[in-house]
N, C-alpha and C positions, 0 to 999 in steps of 0.2 A: 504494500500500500504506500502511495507517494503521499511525503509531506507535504503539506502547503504551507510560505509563511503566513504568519501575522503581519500586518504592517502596523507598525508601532508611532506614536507620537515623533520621535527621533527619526524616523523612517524616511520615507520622502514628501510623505503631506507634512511636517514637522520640520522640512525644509525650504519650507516655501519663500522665507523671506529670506534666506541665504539666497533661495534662484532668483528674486527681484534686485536684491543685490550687486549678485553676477550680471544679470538684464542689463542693470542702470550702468554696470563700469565697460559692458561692449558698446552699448550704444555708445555710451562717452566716447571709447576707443575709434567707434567710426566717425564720428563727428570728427576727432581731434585728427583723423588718418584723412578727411576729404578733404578739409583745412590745408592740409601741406601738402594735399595732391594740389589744389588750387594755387597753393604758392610755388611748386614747381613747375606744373604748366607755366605760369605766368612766366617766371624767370627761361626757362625752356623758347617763350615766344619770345622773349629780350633777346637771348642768343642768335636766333634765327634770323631777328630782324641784324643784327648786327653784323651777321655772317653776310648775310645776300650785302649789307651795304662794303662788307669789305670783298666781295667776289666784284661787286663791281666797281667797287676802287681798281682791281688789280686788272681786270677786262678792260676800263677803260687805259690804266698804265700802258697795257700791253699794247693796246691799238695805238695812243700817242707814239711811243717809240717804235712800232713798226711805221709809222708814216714819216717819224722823223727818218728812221732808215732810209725811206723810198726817196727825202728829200736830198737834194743836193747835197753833196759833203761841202764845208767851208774850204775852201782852199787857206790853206799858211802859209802867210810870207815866209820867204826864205832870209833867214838872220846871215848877215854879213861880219865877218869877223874880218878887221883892220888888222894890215901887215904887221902893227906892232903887237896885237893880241895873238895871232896865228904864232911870233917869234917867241913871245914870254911861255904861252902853253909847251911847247915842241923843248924851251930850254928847261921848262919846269921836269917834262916828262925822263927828257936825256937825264937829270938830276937823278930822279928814282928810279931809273936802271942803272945808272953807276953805280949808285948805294946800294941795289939788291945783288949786282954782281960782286961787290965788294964783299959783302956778308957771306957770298962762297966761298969765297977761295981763303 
Protein backbone atom coordinates (compact mmCIF):
# COMPACT_ATOMS: atom_id res chain seq x y z
CA UNK A 1 0.00 0.00 0.00
CA UNK A 2 1.47 3.47 -1.06
CA UNK A 3 1.86 6.32 1.26
CA UNK A 4 0.51 9.60 0.80
CA UNK A 5 1.96 12.70 2.24
CA UNK A 6 0.35 15.01 4.45
CA UNK A 7 0.84 18.51 3.47
CA UNK A 8 1.74 20.36 6.44
CA UNK A 9 1.54 24.17 7.48
CA UNK A 10 5.48 24.31 6.65
CA UNK A 11 4.78 22.53 3.55
CA UNK A 12 4.06 24.47 0.45
CA UNK A 13 0.80 26.23 1.34
CA UNK A 14 2.93 27.47 4.43
CA UNK A 15 5.16 28.93 1.98
CA UNK A 16 3.25 31.07 0.23
CA UNK A 17 4.73 34.36 1.38
CA UNK A 18 8.28 33.07 0.84
CA UNK A 19 6.90 32.50 -3.01
CA UNK A 20 5.41 36.23 -3.06
CA UNK A 21 8.70 37.20 -1.97
CA UNK A 22 10.78 35.31 -4.51
CA UNK A 23 7.78 36.82 -7.03
CA UNK A 24 8.46 40.42 -5.85
CA UNK A 25 12.60 40.01 -6.12
CA UNK A 26 12.36 38.60 -10.09
CA UNK A 27 10.10 40.93 -11.02
CA UNK A 28 12.57 43.51 -9.60
CA UNK A 29 15.30 41.56 -11.35
CA UNK A 30 13.44 42.06 -14.75
CA UNK A 31 12.76 45.50 -14.20
CA UNK A 32 16.22 46.22 -13.20
CA UNK A 33 17.70 43.66 -16.29
CA UNK A 34 15.29 45.96 -19.11
CA UNK A 35 16.67 49.14 -17.58
CA UNK A 36 20.22 48.25 -18.63
CA UNK A 37 19.11 46.48 -21.77
CA UNK A 38 17.76 50.07 -22.40
CA UNK A 39 20.80 51.64 -21.47
CA UNK A 40 22.87 49.41 -23.73
CA UNK A 41 20.99 49.75 -26.75
CA UNK A 42 21.09 53.24 -26.26
CA UNK A 43 24.98 53.53 -25.83
CA UNK A 44 25.10 50.55 -28.73
CA UNK A 45 23.11 53.21 -31.15
CA UNK A 46 25.88 56.18 -29.99
CA UNK A 47 28.56 53.63 -31.30
CA UNK A 48 26.92 53.06 -34.41
CA UNK A 49 26.15 56.57 -35.14
CA UNK A 50 29.72 57.36 -34.54
CA UNK A 51 31.19 54.60 -36.52
CA UNK A 52 29.16 55.31 -39.83
CA UNK A 53 30.29 59.12 -39.04
CA UNK A 54 33.98 57.93 -38.83
CA UNK A 55 33.45 55.33 -42.12
CA UNK A 56 32.60 58.28 -43.69
CA UNK A 57 35.22 60.57 -42.49
CA UNK A 58 37.67 57.91 -43.87
CA UNK A 59 35.46 57.34 -47.42
CA UNK A 60 35.56 60.78 -47.92
CA UNK A 61 39.63 60.84 -46.99
CA UNK A 62 40.19 58.27 -49.38
CA UNK A 63 38.22 59.98 -52.25
CA UNK A 64 40.19 63.53 -51.48
CA UNK A 65 43.49 61.80 -51.81
CA UNK A 66 42.73 59.79 -54.72
CA UNK A 67 41.66 62.96 -56.62
CA UNK A 68 44.42 64.76 -55.22
CA UNK A 69 46.57 61.76 -56.82
CA UNK A 70 44.73 62.13 -60.22
CA UNK A 71 45.71 65.91 -59.95
CA UNK A 72 48.76 67.23 -61.34
CA UNK A 73 51.92 66.80 -59.33
CA UNK A 74 53.50 70.23 -58.30
CA UNK A 75 56.45 70.54 -60.00
CA UNK A 76 59.80 71.61 -57.69
CA UNK A 77 62.03 74.01 -58.60
CA UNK A 78 65.34 72.93 -58.84
CA UNK A 79 67.68 74.42 -55.97
CA UNK A 80 70.82 75.86 -57.37
CA UNK A 81 73.98 75.56 -55.22
CA UNK A 82 76.61 78.49 -55.83
CA UNK A 83 80.22 77.50 -56.89
CA UNK A 84 81.29 78.56 -53.49
CA UNK A 85 78.78 76.19 -51.68
CA UNK A 86 79.31 73.13 -54.35
CA UNK A 87 83.44 73.92 -53.15
CA UNK A 88 82.83 74.09 -49.12
CA UNK A 89 80.60 70.76 -49.35
CA UNK A 90 83.01 68.43 -51.62
CA UNK A 91 86.17 70.03 -49.03
CA UNK A 92 83.82 69.39 -46.05
CA UNK A 93 83.31 65.65 -47.53
CA UNK A 94 87.30 65.04 -48.60
CA UNK A 95 87.68 66.12 -44.68
CA UNK A 96 85.71 62.93 -43.57
CA UNK A 97 87.29 60.42 -45.76
CA UNK A 98 90.79 61.57 -44.73
CA UNK A 99 89.68 61.16 -41.15
CA UNK A 100 87.94 57.76 -41.73
CA UNK A 101 90.88 56.53 -43.72
CA UNK A 102 93.00 57.62 -41.01
CA UNK A 103 91.28 55.74 -38.37
CA UNK A 104 92.54 52.58 -40.41
CA UNK A 105 95.51 52.22 -40.82
Amino acid sequence: MARTRKLTRTGIGGSRELLTWALQGLEQEIATTRQRLQELESQARTLRASARGAIVAAVTAVASAASAATAAPKVRKKRKLSADARRRIAEAQKRRWAKARAGKE
